[in-house]
C-alpha positions as CSV (number, residue, x, y, z in Angstrom):
1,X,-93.2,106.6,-96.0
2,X,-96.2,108.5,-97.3
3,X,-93.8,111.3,-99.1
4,X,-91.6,109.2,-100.4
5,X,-94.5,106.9,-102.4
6,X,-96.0,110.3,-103.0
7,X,-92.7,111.4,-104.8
8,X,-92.0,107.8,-106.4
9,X,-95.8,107.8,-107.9
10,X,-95.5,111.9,-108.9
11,X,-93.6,110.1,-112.4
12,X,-97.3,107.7,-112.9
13,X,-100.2,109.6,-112.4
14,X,-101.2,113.1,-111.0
15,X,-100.8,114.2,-107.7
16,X,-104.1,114.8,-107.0
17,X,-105.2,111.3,-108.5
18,X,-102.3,110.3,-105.5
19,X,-104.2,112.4,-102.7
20,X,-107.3,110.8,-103.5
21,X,-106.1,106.7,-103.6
22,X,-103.5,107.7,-101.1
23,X,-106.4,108.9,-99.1
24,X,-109.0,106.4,-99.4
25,X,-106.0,103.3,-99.3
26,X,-104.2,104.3,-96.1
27,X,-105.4,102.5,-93.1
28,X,-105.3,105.3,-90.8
29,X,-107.7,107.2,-93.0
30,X,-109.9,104.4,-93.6
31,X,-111.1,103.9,-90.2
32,X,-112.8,107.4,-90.1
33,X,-115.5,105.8,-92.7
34,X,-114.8,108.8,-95.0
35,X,-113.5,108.5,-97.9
36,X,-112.3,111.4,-100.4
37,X,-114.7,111.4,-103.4
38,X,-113.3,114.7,-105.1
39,X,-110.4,116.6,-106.0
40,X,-109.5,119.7,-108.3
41,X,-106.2,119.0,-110.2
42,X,-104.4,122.1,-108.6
43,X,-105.4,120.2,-104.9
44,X,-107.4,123.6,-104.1
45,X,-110.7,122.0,-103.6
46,X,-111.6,118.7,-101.6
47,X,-114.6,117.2,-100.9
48,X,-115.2,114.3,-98.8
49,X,-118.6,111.9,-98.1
50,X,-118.7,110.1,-94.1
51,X,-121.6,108.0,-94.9
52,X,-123.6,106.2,-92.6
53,X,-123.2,103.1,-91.3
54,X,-123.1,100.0,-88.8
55,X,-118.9,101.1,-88.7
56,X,-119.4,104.1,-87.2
57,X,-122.9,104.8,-85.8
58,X,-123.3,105.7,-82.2
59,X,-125.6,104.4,-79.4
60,X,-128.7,106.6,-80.5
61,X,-128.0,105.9,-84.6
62,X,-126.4,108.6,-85.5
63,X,-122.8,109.2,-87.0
64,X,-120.1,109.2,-84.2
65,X,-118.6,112.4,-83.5
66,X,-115.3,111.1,-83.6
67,X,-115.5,109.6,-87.1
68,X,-116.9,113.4,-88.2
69,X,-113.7,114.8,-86.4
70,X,-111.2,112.5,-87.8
71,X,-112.7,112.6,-90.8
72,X,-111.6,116.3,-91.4
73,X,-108.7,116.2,-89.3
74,X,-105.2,115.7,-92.1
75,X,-106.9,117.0,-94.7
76,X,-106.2,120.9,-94.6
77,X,-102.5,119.8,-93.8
78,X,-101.6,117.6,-96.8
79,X,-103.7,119.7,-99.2
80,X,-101.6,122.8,-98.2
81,X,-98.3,120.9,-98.2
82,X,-99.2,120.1,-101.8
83,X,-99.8,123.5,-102.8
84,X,-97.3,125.0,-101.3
85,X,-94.4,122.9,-102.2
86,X,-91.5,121.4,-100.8
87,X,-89.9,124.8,-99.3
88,X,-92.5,125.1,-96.9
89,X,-93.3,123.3,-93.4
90,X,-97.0,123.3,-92.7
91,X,-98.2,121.5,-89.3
92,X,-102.4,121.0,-87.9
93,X,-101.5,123.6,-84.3
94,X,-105.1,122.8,-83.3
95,X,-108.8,122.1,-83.9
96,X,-112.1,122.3,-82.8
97,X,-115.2,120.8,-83.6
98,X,-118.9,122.0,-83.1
99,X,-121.6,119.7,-83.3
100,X,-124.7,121.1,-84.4
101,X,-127.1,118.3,-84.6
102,X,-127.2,114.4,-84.7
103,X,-125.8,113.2,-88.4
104,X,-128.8,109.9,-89.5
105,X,-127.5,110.4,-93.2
106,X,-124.3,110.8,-95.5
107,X,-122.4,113.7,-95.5
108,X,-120.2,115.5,-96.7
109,X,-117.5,118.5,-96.3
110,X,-115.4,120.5,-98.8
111,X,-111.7,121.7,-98.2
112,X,-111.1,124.8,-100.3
113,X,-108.0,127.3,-100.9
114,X,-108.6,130.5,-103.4
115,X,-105.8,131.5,-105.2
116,X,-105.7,134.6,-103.2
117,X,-105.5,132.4,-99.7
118,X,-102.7,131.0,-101.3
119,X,-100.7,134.2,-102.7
120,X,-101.4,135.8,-99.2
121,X,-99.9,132.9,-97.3
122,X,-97.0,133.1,-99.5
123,X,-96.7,136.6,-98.7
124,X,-97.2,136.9,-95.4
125,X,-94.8,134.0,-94.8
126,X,-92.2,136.0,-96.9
127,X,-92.4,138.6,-94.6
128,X,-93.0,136.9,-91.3
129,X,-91.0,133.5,-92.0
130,X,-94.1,131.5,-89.9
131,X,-98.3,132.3,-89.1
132,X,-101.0,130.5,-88.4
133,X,-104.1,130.9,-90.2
134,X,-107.7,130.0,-89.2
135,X,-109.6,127.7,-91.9
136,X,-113.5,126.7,-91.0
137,X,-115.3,124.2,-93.2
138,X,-118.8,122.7,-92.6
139,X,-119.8,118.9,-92.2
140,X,-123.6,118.7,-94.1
141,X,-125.9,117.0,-96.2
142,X,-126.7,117.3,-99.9
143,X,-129.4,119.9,-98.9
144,X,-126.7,122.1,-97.1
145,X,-128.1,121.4,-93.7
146,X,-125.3,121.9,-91.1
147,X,-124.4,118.9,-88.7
148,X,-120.5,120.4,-87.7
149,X,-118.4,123.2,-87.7
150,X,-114.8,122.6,-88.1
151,X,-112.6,125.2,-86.7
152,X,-108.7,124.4,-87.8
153,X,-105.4,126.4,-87.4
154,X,-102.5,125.7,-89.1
155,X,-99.0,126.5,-88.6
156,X,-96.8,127.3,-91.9
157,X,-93.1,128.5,-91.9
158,X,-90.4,128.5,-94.5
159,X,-88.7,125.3,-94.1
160,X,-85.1,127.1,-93.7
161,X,-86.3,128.9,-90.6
162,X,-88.1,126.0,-89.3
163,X,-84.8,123.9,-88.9
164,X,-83.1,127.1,-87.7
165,X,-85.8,127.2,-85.0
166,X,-85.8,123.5,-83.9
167,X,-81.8,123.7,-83.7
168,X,-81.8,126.9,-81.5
169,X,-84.7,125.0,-79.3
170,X,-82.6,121.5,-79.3
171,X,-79.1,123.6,-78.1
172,X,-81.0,125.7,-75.2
C-alpha cells in the first residue's frame, strides 16, 4: 500500500516531501510521538524530534523507551530503499538500543548516508550479491547530550538474487 501511493504521488511532489508526510501521516509512525521534521532532497540525511509529552512519558516523567526505539526503528530501511532504487531489496536484520540516561526534554536523531556509504554498498553488493552493514545514530538534545545509542544492521541484496534465494528456500 505504502509503495504503491509512494509511486502514484512520485508524478506530484518530491519524494522526499513524500517521506516526510508519508512519515508523519501513517498511523503506525504516529504512535511513536516522533515525527520527521527534516529531510535532504537526495533522502541522505533525516532528522527526527520525539518530544515530550503526556503520550508517551513513563512512570518517573521521562520519555518511554519504547517510543525512543520505535521512533528510530523504519527509518534507516525506507531511507535506503529510496536511495538505492527499485533493483535492490533492503530489510531491518536487527537492532539494539542503549539507553544512556532518562530523556525529561525533546529530542532528536539524524539518519545520515555519505555518498561514499552509498557507492560502497553498491559495490560491495555488486560483488557479493547481499551484506549487512552496521549503521549507529544517537537520540540527544539540542545541546548534543546523549540519551540513546541506536545500533541497526541492515540486510541489502540485489533483488534478482533475493527471489532466487527465497525460491531455492521455498522448494527445499
Amino acid at each position: 500500500m505504502y509503495q504503491t501511493a509512494t509511486n502514484f504521488l512520485k508524478k506530484f511532489m518530491p519524494t522526499s516531501a513524500i517521506f516526510k508526510y508519508g512519515f508523519n501521516l501513517s498511523p503506525m509512525y504516529r504512535r511513536t510521538t516522533a515525527r520527521v521534521i527534516k529531510i535532504s532532497n537526495d533522502l541522505k540525511e533525516v532528522k527526527i524530534k520525539v518530544p515530550l509529552s503526556y503520550k508517551n512519558k513513563n512512570y518517573v516523567g521521562a520519555i518511554f523507551g519504547g517510543s525512543m526505539f520505535a521512533a528510530t526503528d523504519p527509518i534507516y530501511m525506507i531511507q535506503l530503499m529510496q536511495i538505492l532504487g527499485k533493483d535492490y531489496v533492503v530489510w531491518d536484520k536487527s537492532a539494539t538500543i542503549n539507553y544512556k540516561r532518562p530523556a525529561k526534554e525533546h529530542i532528536f536523531c539524524d539518519f545520515k548516508f555519505t555518498d561514499e556509504e552509498i557507492e560502497v554498498i553498491k559495490k560491495r553488493v555488486q560483488n557479493e550479491h547481499e551484506i549487512t552493514i552496521e549503521k549507529i545514530t544517537y537520540l540527544k538534545n539540542t545541546e548534543n547530550t546523549i540519551f540513546a545509542e541506536v545500533i541497526k544492521i541492515l540486510y541489502i541484496a540485489e533483488k534478482q538474487f533475493y527471489k532466487e534465494k527465497l525460491k531455492k528456500r521455498a522448494s527445499s
